[in-house]
C-alpha positions as CSV (number, residue, x, y, z in Angstrom):
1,X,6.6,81.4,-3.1
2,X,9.1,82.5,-0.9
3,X,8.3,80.8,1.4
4,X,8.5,77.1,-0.6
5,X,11.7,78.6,-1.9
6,X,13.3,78.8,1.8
7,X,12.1,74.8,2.4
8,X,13.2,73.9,-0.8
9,X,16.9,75.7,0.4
10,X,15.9,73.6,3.4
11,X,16.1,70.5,1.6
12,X,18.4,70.8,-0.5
13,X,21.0,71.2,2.4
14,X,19.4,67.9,4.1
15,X,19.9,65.9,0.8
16,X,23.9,67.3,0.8
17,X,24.3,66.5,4.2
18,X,22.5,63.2,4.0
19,X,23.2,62.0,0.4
20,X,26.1,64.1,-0.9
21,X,24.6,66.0,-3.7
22,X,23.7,69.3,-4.4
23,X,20.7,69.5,-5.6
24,X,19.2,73.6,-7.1
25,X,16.7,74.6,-5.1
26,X,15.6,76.8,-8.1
27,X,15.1,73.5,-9.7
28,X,11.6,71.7,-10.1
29,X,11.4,69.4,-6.9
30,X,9.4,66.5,-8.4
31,X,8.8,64.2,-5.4
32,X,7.8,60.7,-4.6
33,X,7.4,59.7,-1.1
34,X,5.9,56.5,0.0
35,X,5.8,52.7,0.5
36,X,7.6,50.9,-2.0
37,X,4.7,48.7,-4.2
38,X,4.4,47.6,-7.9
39,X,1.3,49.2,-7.6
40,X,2.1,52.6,-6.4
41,X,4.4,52.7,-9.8
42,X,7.7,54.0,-8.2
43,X,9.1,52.0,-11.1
44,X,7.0,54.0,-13.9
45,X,8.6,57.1,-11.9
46,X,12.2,56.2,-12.7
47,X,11.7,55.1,-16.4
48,X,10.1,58.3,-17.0
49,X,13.6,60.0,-15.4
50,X,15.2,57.5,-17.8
51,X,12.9,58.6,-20.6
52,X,13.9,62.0,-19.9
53,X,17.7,61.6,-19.6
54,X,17.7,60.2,-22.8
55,X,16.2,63.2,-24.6
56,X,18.4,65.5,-22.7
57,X,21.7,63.4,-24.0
58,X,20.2,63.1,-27.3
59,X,19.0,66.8,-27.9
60,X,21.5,68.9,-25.3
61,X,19.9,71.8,-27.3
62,X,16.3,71.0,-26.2
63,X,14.6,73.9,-23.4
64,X,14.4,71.9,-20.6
65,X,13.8,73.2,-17.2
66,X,16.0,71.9,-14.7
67,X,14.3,69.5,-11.9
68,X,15.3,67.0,-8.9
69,X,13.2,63.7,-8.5
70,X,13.0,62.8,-5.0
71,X,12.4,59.6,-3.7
72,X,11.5,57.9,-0.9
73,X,10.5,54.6,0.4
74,X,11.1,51.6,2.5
75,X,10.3,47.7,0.9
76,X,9.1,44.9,2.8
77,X,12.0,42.3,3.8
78,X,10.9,39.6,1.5
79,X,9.7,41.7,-1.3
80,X,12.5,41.1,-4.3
81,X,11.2,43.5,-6.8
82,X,10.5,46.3,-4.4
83,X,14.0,46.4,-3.5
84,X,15.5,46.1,-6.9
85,X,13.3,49.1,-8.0
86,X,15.1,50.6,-5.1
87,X,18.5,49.6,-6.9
88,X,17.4,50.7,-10.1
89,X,16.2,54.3,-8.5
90,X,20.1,54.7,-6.8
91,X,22.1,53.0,-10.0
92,X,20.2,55.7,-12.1
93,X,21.0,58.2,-10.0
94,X,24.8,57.2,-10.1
95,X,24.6,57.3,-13.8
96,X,22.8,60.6,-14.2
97,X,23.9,62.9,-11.0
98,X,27.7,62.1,-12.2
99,X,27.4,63.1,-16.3
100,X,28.5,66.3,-16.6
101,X,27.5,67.1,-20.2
102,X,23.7,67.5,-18.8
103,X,24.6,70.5,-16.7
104,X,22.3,69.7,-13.8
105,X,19.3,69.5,-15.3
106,X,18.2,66.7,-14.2
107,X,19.1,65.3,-10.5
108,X,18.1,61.8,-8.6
109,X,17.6,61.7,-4.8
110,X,16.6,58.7,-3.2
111,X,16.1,59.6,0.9
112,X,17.2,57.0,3.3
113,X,15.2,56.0,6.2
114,X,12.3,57.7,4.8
115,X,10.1,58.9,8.3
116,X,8.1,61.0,10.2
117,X,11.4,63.6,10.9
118,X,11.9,63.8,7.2
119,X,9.1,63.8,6.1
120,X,8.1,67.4,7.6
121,X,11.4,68.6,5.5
122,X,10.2,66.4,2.4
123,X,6.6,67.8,2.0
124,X,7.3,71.7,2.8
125,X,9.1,71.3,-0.2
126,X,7.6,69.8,-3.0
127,X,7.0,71.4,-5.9
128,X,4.7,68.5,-7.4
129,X,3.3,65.7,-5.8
130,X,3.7,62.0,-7.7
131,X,0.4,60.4,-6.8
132,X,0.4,57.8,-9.6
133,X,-0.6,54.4,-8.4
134,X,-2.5,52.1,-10.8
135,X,-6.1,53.0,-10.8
136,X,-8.6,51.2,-8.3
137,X,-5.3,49.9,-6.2
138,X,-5.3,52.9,-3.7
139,X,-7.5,53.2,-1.0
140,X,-7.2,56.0,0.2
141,X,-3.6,57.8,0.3
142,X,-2.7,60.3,2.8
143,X,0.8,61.5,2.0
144,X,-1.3,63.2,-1.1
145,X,-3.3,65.3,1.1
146,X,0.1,66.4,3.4
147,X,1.5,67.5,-0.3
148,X,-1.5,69.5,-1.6
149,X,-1.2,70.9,2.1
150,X,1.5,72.4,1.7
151,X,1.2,73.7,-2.0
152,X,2.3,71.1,-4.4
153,X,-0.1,70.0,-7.1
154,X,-0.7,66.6,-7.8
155,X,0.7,64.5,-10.8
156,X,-1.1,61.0,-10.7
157,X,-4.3,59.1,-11.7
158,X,-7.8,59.4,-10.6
159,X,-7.7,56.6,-7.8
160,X,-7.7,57.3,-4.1
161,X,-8.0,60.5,-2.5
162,X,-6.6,62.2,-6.1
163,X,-10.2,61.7,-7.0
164,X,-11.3,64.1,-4.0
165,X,-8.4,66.3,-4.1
166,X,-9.0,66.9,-8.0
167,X,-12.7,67.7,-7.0
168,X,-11.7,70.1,-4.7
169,X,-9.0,72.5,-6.4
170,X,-10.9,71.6,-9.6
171,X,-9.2,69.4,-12.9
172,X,-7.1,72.8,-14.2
173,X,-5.2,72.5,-11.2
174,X,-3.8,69.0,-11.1
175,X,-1.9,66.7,-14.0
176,X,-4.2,63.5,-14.3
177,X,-3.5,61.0,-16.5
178,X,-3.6,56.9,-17.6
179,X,-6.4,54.5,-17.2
180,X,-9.3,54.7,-15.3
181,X,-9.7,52.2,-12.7
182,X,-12.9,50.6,-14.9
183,X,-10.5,50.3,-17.4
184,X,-7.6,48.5,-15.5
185,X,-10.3,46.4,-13.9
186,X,-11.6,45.1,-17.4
187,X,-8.0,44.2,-18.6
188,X,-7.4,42.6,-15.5
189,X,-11.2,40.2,-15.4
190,X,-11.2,40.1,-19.4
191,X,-7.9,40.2,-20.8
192,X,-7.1,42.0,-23.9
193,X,-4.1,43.4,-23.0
194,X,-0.7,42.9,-25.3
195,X,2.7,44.6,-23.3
196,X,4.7,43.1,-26.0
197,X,3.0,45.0,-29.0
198,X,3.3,48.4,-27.3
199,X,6.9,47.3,-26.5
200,X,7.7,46.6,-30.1
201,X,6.1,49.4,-31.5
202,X,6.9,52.4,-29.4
203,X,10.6,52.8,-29.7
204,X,11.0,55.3,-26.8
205,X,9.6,52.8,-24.8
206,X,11.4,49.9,-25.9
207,X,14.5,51.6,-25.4
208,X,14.0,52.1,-21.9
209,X,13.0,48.6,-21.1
210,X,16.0,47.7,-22.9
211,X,18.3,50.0,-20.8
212,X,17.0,47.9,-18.2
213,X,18.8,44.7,-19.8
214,X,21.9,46.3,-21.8
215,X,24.1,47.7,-18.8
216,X,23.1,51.0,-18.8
217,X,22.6,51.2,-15.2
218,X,24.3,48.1,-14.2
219,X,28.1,48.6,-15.1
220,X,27.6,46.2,-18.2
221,X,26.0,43.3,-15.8
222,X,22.8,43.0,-18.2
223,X,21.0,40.3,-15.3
224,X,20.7,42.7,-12.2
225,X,17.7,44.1,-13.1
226,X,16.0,41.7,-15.2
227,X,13.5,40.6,-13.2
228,X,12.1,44.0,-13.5
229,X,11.8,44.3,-17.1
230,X,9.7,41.0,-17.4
231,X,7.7,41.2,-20.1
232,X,5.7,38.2,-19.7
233,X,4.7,39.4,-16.6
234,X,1.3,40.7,-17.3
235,X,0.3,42.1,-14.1
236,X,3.6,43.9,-14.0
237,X,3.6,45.6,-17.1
238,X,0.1,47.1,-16.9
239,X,1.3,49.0,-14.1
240,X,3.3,51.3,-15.6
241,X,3.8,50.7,-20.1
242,X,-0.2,51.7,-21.0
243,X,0.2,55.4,-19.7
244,X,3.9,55.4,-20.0
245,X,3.6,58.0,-22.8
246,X,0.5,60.1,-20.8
247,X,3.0,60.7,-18.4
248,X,5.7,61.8,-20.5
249,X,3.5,64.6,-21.5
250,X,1.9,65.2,-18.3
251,X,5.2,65.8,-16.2
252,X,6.1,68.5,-19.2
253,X,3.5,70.8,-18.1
254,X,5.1,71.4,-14.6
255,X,8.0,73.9,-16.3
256,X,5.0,76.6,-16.9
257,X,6.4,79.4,-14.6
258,X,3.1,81.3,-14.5
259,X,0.5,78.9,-14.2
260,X,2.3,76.5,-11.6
261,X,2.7,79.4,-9.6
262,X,-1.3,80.6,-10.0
263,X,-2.2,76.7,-9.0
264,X,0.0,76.7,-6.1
265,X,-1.2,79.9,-4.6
């Protein structure tokens, strides 16, 4: 564990250099590191960070272990939403990196220029691996297999090389969760799925979405990201809303001292 400890102190002195903010290298480094797709759910990833900030504001008595999202990612030139969830990723991190009342618990990293050079620095240092595309979109995956590598479990579905992976080190040691990919694939060739009901009857949820509309994130402009909280948008939404809740629950179990520290060894 020393070892991850001295590339997490790695890190964290790239990310001030780099980005400007100190991040604990004590902290939980929670990190997502690949290209920028609906499908690969970077945007489920910062709601969740949005889900979580809100319980931290509301309950500053709650236990919460302290822990650094990291992203990274580069969009295609044409691809709109990709580079508003790329917006939405750095105005979030504006918001929470600069409230004070939160005492660090919860930081937001986005790495520029996300490569090869970095990469090395990124991976050493994770502490868990985001692996949570929709199920049946990944082929394969590779930057899951660099993580596990090097000692961070994976948080994700069972698609791609997860499925392998959780075969290997065995289902104790990984944090699945959401649909399977028969599942997804029935919605998607039979319908049956209703984003606007789980909106209007999960209020967690449908304050999130909201914060998406409201200014939260936007200084008060309530149209920058609203192409990313499209509702109507069917294909969209069941990328990220079904599980949103399985992964609220899922991400918890990283702050586990003892065990994390079995699985990674």
């Amino acid at each position: 564990m020393e070892i991850k400890y001295q590339n997490k102190v790695r890190l964290a002195k790239y990310i001030k250099e780099h980005n400007g903010i100190d991040v604990d290298p004590r902290s939980i480094f929670d990190i997502q590191v690949k290209r920028l797709h609906e499908y690969k759910r970077q945007l489920l990833n910062i709601l969740h960070i949005m889900y979580l900030y809100n319980q931290i504001k509301e309950h500053p008595e709650m236990s919460f272990y302290p822990r650094t999202f990291i992203f990274g990612a580069k969009a295609a030139a044409g691809y709109l939403r990709a580079k508003e969830t790329i917006k939405l990723i750095n105005s979030v991190a504006d918001v929470v990196n600069n409230d004070r009342s939160i005492n660090g618990k919860l930081k937001v990293v986005f790495i520029e220029d996300y490569r090869v050079s970095n990469a090395e620095i990124l991976f050493a240092a994770a502490d868990v691996s985001e692996q949570i595309s929709t199920a049946s979109k990944e082929a394969s995956g590779t930057g899951n297999m660099k993580f596990m590598l090097n000692g961070a479990p994976t948080l994700g579905t069972m698609d791609g090389a997860n499925v392998e992976i959780v075969q290997e080190v065995g289902e104790e040691n990984a944090f699945i969760f959401g649909l399977s990919s028969q599942e997804v694939i029935n919605y998607e060739n039979n319908g049956g799925y209703n984003p606007v009901d789980i909106y209007f009857n999960d209020w967690e949820i449908k304050r999130v979405v909201d914060q998406l509309m409201d200014g939260t994130y936007s200084n008060g402009d309530h149209n920058m990201y609203i192409n990313l909280s499209d509702g109507d948008n069917e294909q969209q939404w069941i990328r990220y809303i079904f599980s949103d809740h399985d992964r609220l629950s899922v991400g918890d179990r990283g702050s586990r001292d003892d065990w994390y520290c079995e699985i990674c060894i």
